[in-house]
C-alpha positions as CSV (number, residue, x, y, z in Angstrom):
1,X,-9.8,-1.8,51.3
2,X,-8.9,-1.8,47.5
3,X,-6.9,-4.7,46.0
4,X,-5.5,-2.0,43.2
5,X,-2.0,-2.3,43.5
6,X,-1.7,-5.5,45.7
7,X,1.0,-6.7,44.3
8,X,3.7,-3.7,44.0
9,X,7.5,-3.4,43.8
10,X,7.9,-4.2,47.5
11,X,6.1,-7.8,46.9
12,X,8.0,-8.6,44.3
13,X,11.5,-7.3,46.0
14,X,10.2,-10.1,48.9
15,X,9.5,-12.6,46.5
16,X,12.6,-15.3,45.3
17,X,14.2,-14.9,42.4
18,X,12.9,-18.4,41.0
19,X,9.0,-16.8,41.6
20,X,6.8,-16.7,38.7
21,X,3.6,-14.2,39.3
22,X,0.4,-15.7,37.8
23,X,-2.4,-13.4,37.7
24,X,-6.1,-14.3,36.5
25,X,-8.0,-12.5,38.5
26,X,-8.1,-8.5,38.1
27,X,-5.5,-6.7,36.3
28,X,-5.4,-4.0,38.7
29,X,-4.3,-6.2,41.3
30,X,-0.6,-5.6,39.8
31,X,1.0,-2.8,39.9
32,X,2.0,-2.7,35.7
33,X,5.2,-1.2,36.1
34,X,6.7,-2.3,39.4
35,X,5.8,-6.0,37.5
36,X,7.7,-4.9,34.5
37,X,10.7,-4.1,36.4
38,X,10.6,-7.4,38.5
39,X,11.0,-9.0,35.4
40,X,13.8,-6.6,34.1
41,X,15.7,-6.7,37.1
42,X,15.3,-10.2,37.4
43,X,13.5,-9.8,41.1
44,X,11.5,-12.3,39.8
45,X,11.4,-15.4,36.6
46,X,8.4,-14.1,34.8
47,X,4.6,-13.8,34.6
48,X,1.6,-15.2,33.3
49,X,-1.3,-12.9,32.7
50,X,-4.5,-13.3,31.5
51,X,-5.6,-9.6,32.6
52,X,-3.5,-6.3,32.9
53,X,-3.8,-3.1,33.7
54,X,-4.3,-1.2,31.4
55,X,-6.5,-4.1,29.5
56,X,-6.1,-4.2,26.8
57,X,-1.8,-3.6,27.1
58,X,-0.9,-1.7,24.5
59,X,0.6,-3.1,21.8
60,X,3.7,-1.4,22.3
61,X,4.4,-2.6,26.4
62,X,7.4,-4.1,27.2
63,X,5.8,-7.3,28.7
64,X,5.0,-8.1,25.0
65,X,8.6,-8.4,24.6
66,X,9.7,-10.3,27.4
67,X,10.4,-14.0,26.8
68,X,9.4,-14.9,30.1
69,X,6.2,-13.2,30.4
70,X,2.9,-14.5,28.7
71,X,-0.2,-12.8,28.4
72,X,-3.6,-14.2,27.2
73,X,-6.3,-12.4,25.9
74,X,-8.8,-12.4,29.3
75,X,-9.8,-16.3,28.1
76,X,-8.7,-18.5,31.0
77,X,-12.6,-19.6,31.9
78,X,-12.5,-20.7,28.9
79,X,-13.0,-24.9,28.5
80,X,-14.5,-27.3,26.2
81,X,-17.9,-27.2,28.9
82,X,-18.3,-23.2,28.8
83,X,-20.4,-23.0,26.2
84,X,-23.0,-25.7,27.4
85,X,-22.5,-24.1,31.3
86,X,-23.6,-21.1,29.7
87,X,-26.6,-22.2,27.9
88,X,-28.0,-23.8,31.4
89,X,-30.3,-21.7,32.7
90,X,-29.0,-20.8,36.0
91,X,-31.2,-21.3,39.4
92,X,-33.2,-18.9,41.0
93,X,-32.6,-17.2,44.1
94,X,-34.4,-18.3,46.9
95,X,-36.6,-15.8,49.2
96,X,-35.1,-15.8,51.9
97,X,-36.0,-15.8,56.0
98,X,-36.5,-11.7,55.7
99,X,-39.0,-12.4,52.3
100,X,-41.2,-14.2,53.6
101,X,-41.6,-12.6,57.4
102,X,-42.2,-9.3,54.6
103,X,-45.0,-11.3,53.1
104,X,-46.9,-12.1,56.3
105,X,-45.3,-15.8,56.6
106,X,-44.9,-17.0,60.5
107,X,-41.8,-18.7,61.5
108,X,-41.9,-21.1,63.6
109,X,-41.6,-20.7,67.4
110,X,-38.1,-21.9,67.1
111,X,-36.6,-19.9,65.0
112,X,-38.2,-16.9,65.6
113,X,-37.7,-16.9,69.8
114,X,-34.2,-16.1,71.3
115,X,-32.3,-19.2,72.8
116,X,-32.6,-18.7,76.2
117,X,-29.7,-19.9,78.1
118,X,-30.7,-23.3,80.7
C-alpha cells in the first residue's frame, strides 16, 4: 500500500471547516493541489507544513501566498538537544536468535523445543 496521496480532495471535503492539516511527516502524503483548493475553498482553516510535494515548493505556489498556510523548511526535528543526540554514537545492533544458531551457538532446550500442549 502507498501512503502517496493519503490525504486527497475527498479527506479534506470530510473534514470540518474549522480543520487545520498539519503535516511533518512525508510530503507526498498530501495530495499538493487537492490541499491547495481546501484552503481556497475554504474546505478547511489552513495548513502547516514542514514537507511538500514537490520539496522544495516552488517559489511561485500558491500555498506561499496563503495567510493561513505555513511552511517550514523540512526543520521540525530540530531542538536545542539535536546536535549533542547526533554526536552520540548510537548503539549497536544486537545478533539476534538466527545469528547465533548461524554461528554454531545452542539454545537452550527451552527455547528451542515446541511447547507441547499438557
Amino acid at each position: 500500500m502507498t501512503t502517496r496521496g493519503l490525504v486527497g480532495r475527498a479527506e479534506f471535503e470530510a473534514l470540518p471547516p474549522e480543520a487545520v492539516l498539519v503535516n511533518a511527516g512525508r510530503g507526498p502524503i498530501v495530495d499538493t493541489d487537492a490541499l491547495t483548493d481546501a484552503v481556497n475553498d475554504g474546505d478547511i482553516r489552513g495548513a502547516a507544513l514542514d514537507v511538500t510535494d514537490p520539496e522544495p515548493l516552488p517559489s511561485d505556489h500558491d500555498l506561499w501566498r496563503m495567510g493561513n498556510v505555513h511552511v517550514t523548511p523540512h526543520n521540525s526535528g530540530y531542538t536545542p538537544q539535536y546536535p549533542p543526540r547526533r554526536r552520540r554514537p548510537r548503539p549497536q545492533p544486537r545478533a539476534g536468535r538466527g545469528d547465533r544458531v548461524l554461528r554454531g551457538h545452542r539454545e537452550p532446550d527451552h527455547l528451542s523445543r515446541p511447547a507441547t500442549g499438557a
